[in-house]
N, C-alpha and C positions, 0 to 999 in steps of 0.2 A: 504493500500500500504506500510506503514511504517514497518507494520509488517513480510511483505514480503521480503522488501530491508535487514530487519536488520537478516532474518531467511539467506537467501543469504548469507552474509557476514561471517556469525558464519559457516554455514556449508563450503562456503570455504577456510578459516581456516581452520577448522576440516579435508579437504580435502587435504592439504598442502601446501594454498597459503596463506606461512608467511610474507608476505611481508607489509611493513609500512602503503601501501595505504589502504590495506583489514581490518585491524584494526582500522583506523584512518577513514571510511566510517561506518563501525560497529559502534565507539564510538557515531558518530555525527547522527545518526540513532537513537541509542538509549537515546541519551540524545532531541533529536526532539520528540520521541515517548513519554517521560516523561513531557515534556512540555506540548504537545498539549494535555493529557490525563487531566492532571490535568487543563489545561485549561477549557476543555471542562466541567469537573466537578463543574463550577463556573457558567457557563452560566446560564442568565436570564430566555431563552426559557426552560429549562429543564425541562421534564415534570417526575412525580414520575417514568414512566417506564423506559426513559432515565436515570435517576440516580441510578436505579439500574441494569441496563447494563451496563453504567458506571463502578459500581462498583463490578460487575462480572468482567469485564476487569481487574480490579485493580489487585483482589487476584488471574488471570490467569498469569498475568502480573510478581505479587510474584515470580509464582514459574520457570519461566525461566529466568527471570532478571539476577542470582547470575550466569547461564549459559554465559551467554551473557558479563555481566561485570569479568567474569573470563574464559574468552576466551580458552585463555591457557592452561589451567586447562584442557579443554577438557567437556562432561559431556553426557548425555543422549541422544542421537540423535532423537531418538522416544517420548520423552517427550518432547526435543525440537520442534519437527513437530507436532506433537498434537497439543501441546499446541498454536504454532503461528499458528494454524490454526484455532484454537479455539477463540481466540484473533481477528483475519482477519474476519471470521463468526459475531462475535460481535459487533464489529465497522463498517462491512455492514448493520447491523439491525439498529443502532444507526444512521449511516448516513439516512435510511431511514425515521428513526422517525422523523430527523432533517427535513428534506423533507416534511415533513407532519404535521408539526408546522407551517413550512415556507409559503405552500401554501394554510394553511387556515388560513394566516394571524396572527396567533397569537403570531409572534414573536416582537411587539409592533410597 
């Protein structure tokens, strides 16, 4: 979902709506996205497949981050969508696996 609000926001910028609030949603988007990644990255439950979907996220994450924190700048629309979509994709497969830690118990 994070990945969705924060793709939202950059494209409506992109769109024309410069306004304080659309960036200041964007920021707190993207700084929640960064949090909760590396969160997740720490957990106990993580099993090798999860940390390496994890960290496909990471280096997907890389390459539209400098779009996203450089707003303004403008950047690649279709690399932008790709990508948060590719990101969105991952973190459903991820939430799955979490799903399937959980309910065979093995999260302690």
């Amino acid at each position: 979902m994070l990945t969705q609000r924060i793709a939202k926001y950059y494209i409506a910028y992109q769109a024309g709506f410069h306004d304080s609030n659309t960036l200041k949603q964007l920021e707190t988007a993207v700084e929640l996205f960064q949090k909760t990644h590396q969160r997740l990255l720490t957990e106990k439950i993580n099993t090798p497949e999860i940390v390496k979907e994890l960290k496909r996220v990471g280096k997907l994450w890389k390459v539209v981050e400098r779009f996203y924190l450089n707003v303004k700048e403008g950047g690649l629309p279709r690399i932008v969508f790709v990508t948060a979509d590719s990101i969105m994709n991952s973190m459903d497969k991820v939430t799955r696996m979490y799903a399937k830690e959980v309910s065979t118990g093995k999260s302690g």
